[in-house]
C-alpha positions in Angstrom: 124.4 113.8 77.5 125.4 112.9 81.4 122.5 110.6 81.6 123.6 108.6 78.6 126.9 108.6 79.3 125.4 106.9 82.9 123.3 104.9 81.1 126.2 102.7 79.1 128.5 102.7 81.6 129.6 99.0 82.1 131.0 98.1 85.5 133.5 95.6 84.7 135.2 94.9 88.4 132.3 95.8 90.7 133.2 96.3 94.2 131.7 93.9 96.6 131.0 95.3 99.9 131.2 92.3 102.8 127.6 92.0 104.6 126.8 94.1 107.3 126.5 91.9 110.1 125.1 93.2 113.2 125.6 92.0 116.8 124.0 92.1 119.8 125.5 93.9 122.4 126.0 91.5 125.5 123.6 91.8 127.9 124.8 93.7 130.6 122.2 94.2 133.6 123.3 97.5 135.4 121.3 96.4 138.3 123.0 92.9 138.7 126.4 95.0 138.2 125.8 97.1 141.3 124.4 94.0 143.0 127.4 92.0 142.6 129.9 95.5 143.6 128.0 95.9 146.6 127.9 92.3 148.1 131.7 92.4 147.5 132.1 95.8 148.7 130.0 94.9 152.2 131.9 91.3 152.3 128.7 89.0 151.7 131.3 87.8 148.4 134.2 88.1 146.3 132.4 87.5 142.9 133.4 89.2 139.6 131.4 92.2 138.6 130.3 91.8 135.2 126.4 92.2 135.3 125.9 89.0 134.9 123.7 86.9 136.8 124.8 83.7 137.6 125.2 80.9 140.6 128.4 83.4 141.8 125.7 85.8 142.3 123.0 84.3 143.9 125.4 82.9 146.6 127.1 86.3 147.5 123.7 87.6 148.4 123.3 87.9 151.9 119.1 87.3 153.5 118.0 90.4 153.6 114.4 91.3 156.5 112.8 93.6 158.0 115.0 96.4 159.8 118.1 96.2 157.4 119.2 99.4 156.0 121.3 100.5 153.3 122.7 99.8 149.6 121.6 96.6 149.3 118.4 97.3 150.6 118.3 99.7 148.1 118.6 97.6 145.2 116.1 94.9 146.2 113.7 98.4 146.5 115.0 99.7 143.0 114.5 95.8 141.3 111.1 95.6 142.9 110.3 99.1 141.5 111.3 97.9 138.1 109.1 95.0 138.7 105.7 97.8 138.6 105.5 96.3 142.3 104.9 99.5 144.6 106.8 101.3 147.2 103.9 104.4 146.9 105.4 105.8 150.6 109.1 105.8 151.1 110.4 104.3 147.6 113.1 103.0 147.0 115.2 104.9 150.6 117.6 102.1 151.7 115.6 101.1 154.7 113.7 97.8 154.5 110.4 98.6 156.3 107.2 97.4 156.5 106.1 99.1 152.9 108.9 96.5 151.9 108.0 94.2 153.5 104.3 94.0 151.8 106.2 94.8 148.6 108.4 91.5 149.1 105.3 89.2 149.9 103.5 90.6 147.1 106.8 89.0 144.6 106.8 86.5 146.3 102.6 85.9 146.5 103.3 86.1 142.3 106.6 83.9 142.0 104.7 80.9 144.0 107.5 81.3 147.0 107.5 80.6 150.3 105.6 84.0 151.7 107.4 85.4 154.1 108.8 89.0 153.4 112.2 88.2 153.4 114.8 88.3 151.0 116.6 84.7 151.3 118.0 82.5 148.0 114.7 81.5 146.7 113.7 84.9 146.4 116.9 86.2 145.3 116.9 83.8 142.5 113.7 85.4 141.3 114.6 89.0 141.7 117.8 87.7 139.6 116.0 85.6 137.0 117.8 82.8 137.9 116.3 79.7 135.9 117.7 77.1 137.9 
């Protein structure tokens, strides 16, 4: 009896639901993020932190060689790591040595720069995927 009851009931409003739309979430890059905090925070720039990537970024990026130590350093190890390019020693330890060093002219061997192991704007764009 249920089932035919079900069976002729006639809908005579239906309820239409709007369309599920779905968005993408922006696309925040963690990495850039602490990039960006840490060039303000050492005074390289003054740049909004908003993970981003942009031309804001690539100029508050100090040149970066052999010998530096610290954040920074850091997070050219920790983007290079991402890369699959290897750090097998030390990692990713804040000091920018000669396992660094290699790793850097390596990126830079593949990105057809200027090989030279340092981190300046040409290879900052790249470890930013900057297309311009």
């Amino acid at each position: 009896a249920i089932v035919e009851a079900l069976d002729n009931h006639v809908v005579t409003n239906p309820i239409v639901s709007a369309p599920i739309v779905e968005t993408k979430p922006v696309n925040v890059d963690e990495w850039v993020r602490e990039l960006q905090h840490e060039c303000n925070n050492q005074g390289y720039s003054k740049q909004k932190v908003d993970g981003v990537a942009g031309p804001a970024t690539l100029t508050g990026c100090p040149v970066v060689r052999k010998g530096a130590k610290g954040n920074i350093t850091k997070l050219i190890q920790k983007r290079l790591l991402s890369l699959d390019y290897k750090l097998p020693k030390w990692g990713a330890d804040g000091g920018f040595g000669d396992e660094t060093v290699e790793a850097i002219k390596a990126f830079q061997i593949d990105k057809s720069l200027s090989v030279d192991g340092v981190v300046g704007q040409d290879t900052w764009r790249e470890l930013l995927n900057l297309q311009y």
